[in-house]
N, C-alpha and C positions, 0 to 999 in steps of 0.2 A: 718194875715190880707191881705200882700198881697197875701199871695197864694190864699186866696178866691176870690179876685181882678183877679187874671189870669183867675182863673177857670170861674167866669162871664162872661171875654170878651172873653174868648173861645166857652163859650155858646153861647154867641151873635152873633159870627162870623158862629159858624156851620148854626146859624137859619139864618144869613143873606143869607148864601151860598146857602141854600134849598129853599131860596124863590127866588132866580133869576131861571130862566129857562134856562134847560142845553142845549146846542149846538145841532140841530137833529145830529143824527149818520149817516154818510155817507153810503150811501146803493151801494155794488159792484154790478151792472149786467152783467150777461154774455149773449153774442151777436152773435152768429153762424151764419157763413156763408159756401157758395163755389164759391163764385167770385174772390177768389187768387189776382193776381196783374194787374189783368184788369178789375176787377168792384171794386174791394174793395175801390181802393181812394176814389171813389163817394159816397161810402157809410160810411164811414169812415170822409167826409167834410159833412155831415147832422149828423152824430154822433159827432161833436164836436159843431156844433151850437145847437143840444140838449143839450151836458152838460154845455155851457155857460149859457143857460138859466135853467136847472136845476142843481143847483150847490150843491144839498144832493143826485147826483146819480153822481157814476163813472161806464163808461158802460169797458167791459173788452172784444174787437174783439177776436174771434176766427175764422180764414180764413184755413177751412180744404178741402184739395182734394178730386172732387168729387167722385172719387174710394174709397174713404173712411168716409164721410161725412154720408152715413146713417146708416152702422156699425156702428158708435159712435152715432148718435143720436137716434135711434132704442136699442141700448141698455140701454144710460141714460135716455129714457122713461120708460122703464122699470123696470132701478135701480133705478128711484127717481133722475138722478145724470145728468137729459139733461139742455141745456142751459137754461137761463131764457125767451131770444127771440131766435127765428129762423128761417129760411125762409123754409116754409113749397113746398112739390109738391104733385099735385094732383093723380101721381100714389100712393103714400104712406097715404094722409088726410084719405079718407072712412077706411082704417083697426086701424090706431090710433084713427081716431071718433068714433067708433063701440066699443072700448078698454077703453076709457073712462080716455085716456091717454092729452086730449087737452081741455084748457080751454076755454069757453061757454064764446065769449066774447057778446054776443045779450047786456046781461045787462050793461054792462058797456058803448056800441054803445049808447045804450035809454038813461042810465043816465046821459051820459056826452052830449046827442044830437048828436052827428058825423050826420055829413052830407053828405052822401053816394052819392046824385048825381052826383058829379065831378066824377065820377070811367065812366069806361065802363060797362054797366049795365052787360051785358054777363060774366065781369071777378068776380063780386061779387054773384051770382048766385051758383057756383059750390064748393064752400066753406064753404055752409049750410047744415046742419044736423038736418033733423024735425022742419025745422023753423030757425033755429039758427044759428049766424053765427060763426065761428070759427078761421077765417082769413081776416084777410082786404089786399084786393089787392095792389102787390108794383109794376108789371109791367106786359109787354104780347109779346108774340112773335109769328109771322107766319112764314109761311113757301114761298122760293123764290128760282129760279134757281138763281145759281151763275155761273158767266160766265166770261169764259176770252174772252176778245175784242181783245188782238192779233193775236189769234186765227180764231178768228171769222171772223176778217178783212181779214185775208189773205188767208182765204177760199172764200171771194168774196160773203159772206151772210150778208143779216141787223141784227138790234137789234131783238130778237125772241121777240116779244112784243103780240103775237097772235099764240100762237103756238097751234093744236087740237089733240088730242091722241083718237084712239077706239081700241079697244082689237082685232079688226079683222084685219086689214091693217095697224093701228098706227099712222095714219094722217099725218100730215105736220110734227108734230115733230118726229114720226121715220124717213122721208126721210131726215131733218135739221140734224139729227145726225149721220145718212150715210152718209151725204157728211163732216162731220167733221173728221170721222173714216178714218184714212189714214192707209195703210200697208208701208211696207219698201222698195216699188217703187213708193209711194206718190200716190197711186191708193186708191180713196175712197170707202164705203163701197159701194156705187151703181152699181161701173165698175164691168162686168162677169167678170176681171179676176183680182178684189181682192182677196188675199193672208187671208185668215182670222188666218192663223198659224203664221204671222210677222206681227202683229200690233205693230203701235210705236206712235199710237195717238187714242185715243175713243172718241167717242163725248161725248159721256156721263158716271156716273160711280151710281152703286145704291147697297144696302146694306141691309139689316134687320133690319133695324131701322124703329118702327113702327111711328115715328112723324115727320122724316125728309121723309122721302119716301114711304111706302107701304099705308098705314092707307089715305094719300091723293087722291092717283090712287083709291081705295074702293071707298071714297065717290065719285069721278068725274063719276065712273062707274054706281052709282047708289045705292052701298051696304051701311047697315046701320052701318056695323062696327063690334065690339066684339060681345056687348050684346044688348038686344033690347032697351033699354032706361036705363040713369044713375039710380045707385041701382037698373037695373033689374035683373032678376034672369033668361032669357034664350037667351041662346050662337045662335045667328044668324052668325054665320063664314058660313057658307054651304051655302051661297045666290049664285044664279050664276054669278051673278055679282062681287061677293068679287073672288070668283075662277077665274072667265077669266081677274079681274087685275091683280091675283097675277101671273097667268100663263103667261102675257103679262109681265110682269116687271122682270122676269125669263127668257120670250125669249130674250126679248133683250140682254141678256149676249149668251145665248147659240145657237139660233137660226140665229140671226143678227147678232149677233160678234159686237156689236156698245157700250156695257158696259166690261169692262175687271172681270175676272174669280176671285171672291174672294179666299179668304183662311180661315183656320181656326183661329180662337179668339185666340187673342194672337201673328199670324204672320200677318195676313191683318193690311195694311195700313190702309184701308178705303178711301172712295168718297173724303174726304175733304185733307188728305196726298198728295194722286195720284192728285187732282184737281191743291191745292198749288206746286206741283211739275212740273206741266205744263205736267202731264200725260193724262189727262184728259182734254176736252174743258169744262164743264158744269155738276155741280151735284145739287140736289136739300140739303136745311137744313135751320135751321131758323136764325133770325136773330141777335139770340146770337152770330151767329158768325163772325158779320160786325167786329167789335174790333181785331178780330183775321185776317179779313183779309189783314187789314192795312201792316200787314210785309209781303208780298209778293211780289216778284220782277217783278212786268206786268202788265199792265194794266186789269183793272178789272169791273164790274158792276153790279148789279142783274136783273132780270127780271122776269115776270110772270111763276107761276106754267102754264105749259101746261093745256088747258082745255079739259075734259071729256065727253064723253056723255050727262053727267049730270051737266052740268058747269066746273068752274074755282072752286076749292073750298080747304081750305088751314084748317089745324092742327092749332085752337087758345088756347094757351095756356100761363099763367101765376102764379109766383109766389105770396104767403102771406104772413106776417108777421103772426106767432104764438105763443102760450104763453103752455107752457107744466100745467097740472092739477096740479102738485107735485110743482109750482116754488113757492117760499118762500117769495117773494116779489109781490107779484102781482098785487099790485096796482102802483107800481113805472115800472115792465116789461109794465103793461098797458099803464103808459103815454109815455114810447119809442116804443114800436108799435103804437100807437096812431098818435106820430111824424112823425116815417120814411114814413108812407104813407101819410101825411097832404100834401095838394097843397106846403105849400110850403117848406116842404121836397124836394116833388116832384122835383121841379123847379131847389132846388141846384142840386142834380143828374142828371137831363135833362142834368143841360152844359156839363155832362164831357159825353154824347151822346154815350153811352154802352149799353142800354136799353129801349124798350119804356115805359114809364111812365102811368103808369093804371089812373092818373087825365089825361080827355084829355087834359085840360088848357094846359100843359106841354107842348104837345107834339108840338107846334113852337120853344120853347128855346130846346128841342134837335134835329131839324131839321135843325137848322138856325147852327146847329157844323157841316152842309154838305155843306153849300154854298162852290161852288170850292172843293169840294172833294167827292173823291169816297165813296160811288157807286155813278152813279148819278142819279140813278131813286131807291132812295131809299124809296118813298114814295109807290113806290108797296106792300110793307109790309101793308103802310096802306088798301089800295085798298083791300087787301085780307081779310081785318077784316069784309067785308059788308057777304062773304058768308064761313061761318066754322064749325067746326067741332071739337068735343072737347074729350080729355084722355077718353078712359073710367075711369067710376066713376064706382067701386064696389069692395065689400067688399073686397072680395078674392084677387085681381089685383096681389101681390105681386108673388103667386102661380103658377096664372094662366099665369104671364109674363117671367116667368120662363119656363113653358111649350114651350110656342110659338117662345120666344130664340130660346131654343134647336132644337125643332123639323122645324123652318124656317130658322136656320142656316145651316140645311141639303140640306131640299129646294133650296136654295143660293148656296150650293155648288153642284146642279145637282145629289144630290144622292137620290132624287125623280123622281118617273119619270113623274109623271104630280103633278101641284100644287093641284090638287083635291086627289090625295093620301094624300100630306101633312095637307092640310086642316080638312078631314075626320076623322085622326088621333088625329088631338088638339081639334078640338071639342064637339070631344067624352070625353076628357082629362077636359075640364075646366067645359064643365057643370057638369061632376060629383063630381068637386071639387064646384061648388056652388049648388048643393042640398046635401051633404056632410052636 
């Protein structure tokens, strides 16, 4: 008897057990980045006021270096094995969207209603695929001379706040960087008997980098860039106007002696070493790298891109949050993409003022982290947003950036002898890699 008596409230207990509702099961996300130890804090204080408020999601940061960030995530797309969120770039989206590698987040924007006007309409724009979008924008960046002011001062010139470049004579700002150019009798590059074999000061320093430098001088000049239009399919390199930039941003190292002599990949410093080293008065690069230039020992600022023929006009570019096709959580990666770019995401990142914030709303709580600090015209970044210019967008980019590397790191190092060789050369190189 009583063994039947156990066996009842045994029953009774399993059936009580099955009728309460189990605990949700914590869902791990993984969170990819390459903002290292100068953006991740920000992004890492928006990811813990997500998981307060979503307490069935633990997000797991991954902070990997950018030399190696799309190696791993270019293969876990492949393997099924990429983060659940990550911050996506527009030279890589078109070949993963094409791949069918990135999840269509349109539906889930409609169903949930996201309200997309706080963005910069421009940054949500280039993240679409046949309608669709695939990324919501997390920030944006242009391009701005950087400048040292000690320098600057003690050459007896003002802020370059109006500086004009043309591929024939160079304007104000080739003479502005001849007189910054000092040899090793403190003779600037104007004096007939500057030394151009003993420089121990340039005014300026420029590189192969198509967003910090080349790709800006094209558009000022008038040229439309790579290709004729995003997802077009024919290579406009051979404008004359893209030639006489590239051959004018080549003289100035070779010609003028007012940029110093790069090297090869691997031993070059680059623009922004030589600049922070006080090798350099002034290089151009975006505004990624306000944060970085905090530790530098001089007084410092930014200033307008030099304007072209064709205006003032700067590289506008920006990060998205993404969601891989393969991720196994999708509705929970959803509502942490959803988050880190919500206004007020936004706003916690703003303070820690690393990045500009694709809601505009933002962008006074991370300007107001400049009052009394350098730069101090750091609102020129904004200024540049009115007229840009943006990555090319196409399939192949990955290939074809590969080409232009190689074959304008030659260029760069004068082992062309006109930019119209080198040009001639990639051109011929990428459009048959997009009719291919």
């Amino acid at each position: 008897m009583k063994k039947k008596l156990y066996i009842i409230v045994f029953v009774i207990v399993l059936i009580v057990i099955s009728c309460v509702p189990s605990a949700a099961k914590k869902v791990t996300l993984r969170y990819a980045h390459w903002g290292m130890d100068i953006i991740g804090p920000s992004m890492e204080a928006s990811i813990a006021e997500f998981m307060k408020n979503n307490p069935d999601i633990d997000v797991q940061v991954e902070a990997i270096s950018w030399t190696e960030y799309w190696t791993k995530l270019l293969t876990g797309l492949a393997t099924g094995t990429a983060p659940d969120v990550f911050w996506g770039h527009l030279a890589h989206f078109p070949s993963m969207v094409t791949k069918g590698q990135l999840l269509n987040l349109q539906p889930y924007i409609e169903r949930d209603k996201v309200d997309l006007s706080p963005y910069y309409t421009a940054l949500i724009e280039p993240w679409k695929y046949k309608g669709d979008s695939y990324g919501i924008p997390k920030d944006w960046d242009t391009i701005a001379l950087f400048i040292n002011k000690d320098m600057i001062k003690k050459a007896g010139l003002e802020y370059p706040a109006d500086l004009k470049w043309n591929p024939e004579d160079g304007g104000t700002f080739l003479k502005y960087i001849q007189k910054l150019t000092l040899d090793n009798k403190g003779r600037n590059a104007l004096d007939p008997d500057f030394d151009p074999d003993n420089i121990v000061q340039y005014g300026f320093a420029t590189e192969n980098s198509l967003q910090s430098h080349w790709i800006n001088f094209i558009w000022q000049n008038g040229g439309i860039g790579i290709v004729d239009k995003p997802w077009g399919n024919k290579v406009v390199l051979e404008q004359p106007q893209t030639i006489a930039s590239l051959q004018f941003l080549v003289d100035l190292i070779y010609k003028y002696h007012v940029c110093p002599k790069p090297e090869a990949r691997g031993v070059w410093q680059g623009p922004w070493a030589l600049w922070a080293g006080e090798k350099v008065v002034m290089t151009t690069t975006g505004s990624w790298m306000i944060p970085y230039a905090r530790s530098v020992s001089f007084s410092w600022d930014v200033a307008p891109l030099p304007a072209g023929p064709a205006g003032r006009i700067s590289c506008f570019n920006g990060l998205a949050h993404q969601i891989p096709e393969t991720c196994k959580y999708k509705e929970e990666a959803w509502r942490l993409c959803k988050w880190m770019d919500s206004p007020e995401s936004q706003e916690i990142i703003a303070k820690y003022a690393v990045v500009f914030p694709a809601v505009k709303d933002a962008i006074p709580t991370f300007l107001n982290a400049f009052i009394g600090e350098e730069p101090e015209h750091v609102g020129v970044f904004i200024d540049a947003t009115a007229h840009t210019g943006w990555w090319p967008i196409v399939e192949q980019w990955p290939q074809m950036n590969d080409i232009i590397q190689r074959e304008f790191d030659l260029l760069w190092l004068g082992q062309y002898k006109t930019a119209e060789d080198a040009v001639k050369k990639v051109a011929d190189q990428l459009q048959a890699i997009i009719e291919e």
